[in-house]
N, C-alpha and C positions, 0 to 999 in steps of 0.2 A: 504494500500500500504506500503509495506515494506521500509525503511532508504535506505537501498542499491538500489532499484530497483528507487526512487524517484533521487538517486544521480547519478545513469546511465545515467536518461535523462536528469540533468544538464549537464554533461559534455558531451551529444549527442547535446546538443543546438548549433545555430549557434552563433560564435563567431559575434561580431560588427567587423568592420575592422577598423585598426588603419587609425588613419589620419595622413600620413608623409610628410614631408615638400617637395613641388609639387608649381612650377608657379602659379597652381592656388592660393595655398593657401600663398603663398609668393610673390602677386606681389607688392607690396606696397613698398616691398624693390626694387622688380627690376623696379618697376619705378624711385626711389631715383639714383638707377644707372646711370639709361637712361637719367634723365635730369643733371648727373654730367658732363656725357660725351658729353652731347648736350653743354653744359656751357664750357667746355673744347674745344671742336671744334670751340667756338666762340673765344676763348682768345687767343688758338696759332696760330691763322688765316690759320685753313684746305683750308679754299677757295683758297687761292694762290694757281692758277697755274701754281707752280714751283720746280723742284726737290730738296729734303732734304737728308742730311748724303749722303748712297749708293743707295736709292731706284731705281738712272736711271737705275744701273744694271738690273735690274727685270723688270724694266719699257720697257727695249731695248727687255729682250723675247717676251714681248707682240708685239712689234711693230713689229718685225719678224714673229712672229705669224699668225699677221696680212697682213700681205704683202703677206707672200706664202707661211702661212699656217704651217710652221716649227716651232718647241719649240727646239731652241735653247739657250744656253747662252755663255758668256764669259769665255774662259779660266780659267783665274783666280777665277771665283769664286766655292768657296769650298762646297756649295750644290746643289741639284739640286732639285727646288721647283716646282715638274709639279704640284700639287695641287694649290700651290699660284699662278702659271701662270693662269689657269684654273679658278680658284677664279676671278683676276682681269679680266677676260676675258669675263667674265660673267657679271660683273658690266657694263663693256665697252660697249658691244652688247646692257644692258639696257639704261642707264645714258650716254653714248658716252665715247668716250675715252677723260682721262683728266688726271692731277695729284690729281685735286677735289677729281675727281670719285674715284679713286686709293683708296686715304687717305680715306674716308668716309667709304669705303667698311672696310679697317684696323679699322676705330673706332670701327663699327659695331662689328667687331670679338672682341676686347678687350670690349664690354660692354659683349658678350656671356661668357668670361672668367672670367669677373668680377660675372657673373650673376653665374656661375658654382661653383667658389669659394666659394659665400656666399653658396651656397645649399650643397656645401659638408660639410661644418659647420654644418648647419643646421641637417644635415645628425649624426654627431657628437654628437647630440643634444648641442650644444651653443646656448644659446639664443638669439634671434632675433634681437638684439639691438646687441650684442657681433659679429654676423654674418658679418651684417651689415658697421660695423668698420672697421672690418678685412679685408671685399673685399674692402669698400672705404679707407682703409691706400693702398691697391694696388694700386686703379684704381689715386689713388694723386700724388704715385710714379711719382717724373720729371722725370726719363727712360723710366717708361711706358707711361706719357702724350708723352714722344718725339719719342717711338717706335710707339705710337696709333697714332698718327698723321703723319706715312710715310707710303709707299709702302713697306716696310721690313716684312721677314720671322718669327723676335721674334713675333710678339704677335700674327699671327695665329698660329705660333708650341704651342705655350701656350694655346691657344683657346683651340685645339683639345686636348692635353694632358688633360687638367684641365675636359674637357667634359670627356675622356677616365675615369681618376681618379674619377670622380663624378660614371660613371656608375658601375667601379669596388666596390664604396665604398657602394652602393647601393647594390649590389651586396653580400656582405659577409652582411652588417648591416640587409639586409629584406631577405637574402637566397631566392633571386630572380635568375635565371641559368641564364635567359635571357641576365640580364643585361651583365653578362661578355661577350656575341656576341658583345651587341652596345658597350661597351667598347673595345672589339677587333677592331669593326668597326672604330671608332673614334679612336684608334691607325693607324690603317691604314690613316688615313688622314692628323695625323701627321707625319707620316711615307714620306710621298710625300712631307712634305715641310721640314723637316731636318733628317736624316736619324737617329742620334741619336736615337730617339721616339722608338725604338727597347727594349730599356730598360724603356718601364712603362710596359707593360703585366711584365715582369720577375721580375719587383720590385714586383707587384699586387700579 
């Protein structure tokens, strides 16, 4: 057998496929996440059922919502978050309507934005400990413990963008097409809770 004809079927062989950093293979940090945020929900007292900062704003669509059925809001406020109505709304119909429920559901979406963070690193190649840091110096952030713990618009618009940016980054790093749809997707959902969110596709 000839040198060349033996090198043709190396390079006809199947490749292995890389193993890139995926929930499965990174849960160990996102559980690190999930009990920071669980420790955090106990320290700023999530349980109060009582309104924080602006959240009644958001809190008052639901409640119209609910009555009959209209997604309405106030005047003065400067977005319009049918996604986060929608969001909370959904919590409600499970969990009941609360301020509980509200805030639990906000934690929930900042542990996904913390969780998206480290994997865009990851994505980065940072290493795992370095990922790690970087999404818990976030998720420590007093802004983001007092955004995660209300009914407010910041951390699900971050949620979705940081999911969007994960998919894009996924996207150019493994020349995957797909991913820039779920990241269109996921802009879109940012897109429903602060209108900004129009400039992550045009950054990407």
């Amino acid at each position: 057998m000839s040198p060349m004809f033996h090198e043709s079927l190396e390079s006809a062989a199947p490749v292995p496929d890389v193993l890139y950093p995926s929930i499965r293979t990174e849960w160990r940090a996102m559980l690190v996440l999930a009990l920071w945020f669980v420790a955090a929900a106990i320290a700023v007292g999530a349980h109060r059922d009582i309104p924080v900062i602006d959240e009644w704003t958001y809190v008052w669509r639901l409640v119209r919502l609910f009555a009959d059925g209209r997604c309405e809001g106030l005047v003065w406020c400067p977005v319009y978050p049918l996604g986060h109505s929608l969001w909370g709304a959904a919590w409600s119909l499970v969990f009941g309507f609360s301020f509980t429920t509200l805030r639990i559901s906000t934690l929930a979406l900042s542990l996904l934005a913390t969780c998206a963070l480290y994997l865009i690193l990851r994505e980065l190649d940072a290493r795992p400990r370095v990922a790690l840091l970087g999404a818990l110096t976030v998720a420590a952030n007093p802004v983001v413990l007092l955004l995660s713990s209300s009914f407010m618009t910041d951390m699900p618009f971050v949620a979705a963008t940081l999911m969007a940016l994960l998919c894009y980054t996924r996207a150019m790093r493994r020349g995957q097409i797909h991913q820039v749809w779920w990241g269109g997707a996921w802009t879109c959902v940012a897109l429903l809770d602060r209108q900004i969110a129009i400039v992550t596709p045009l950054a990407a």
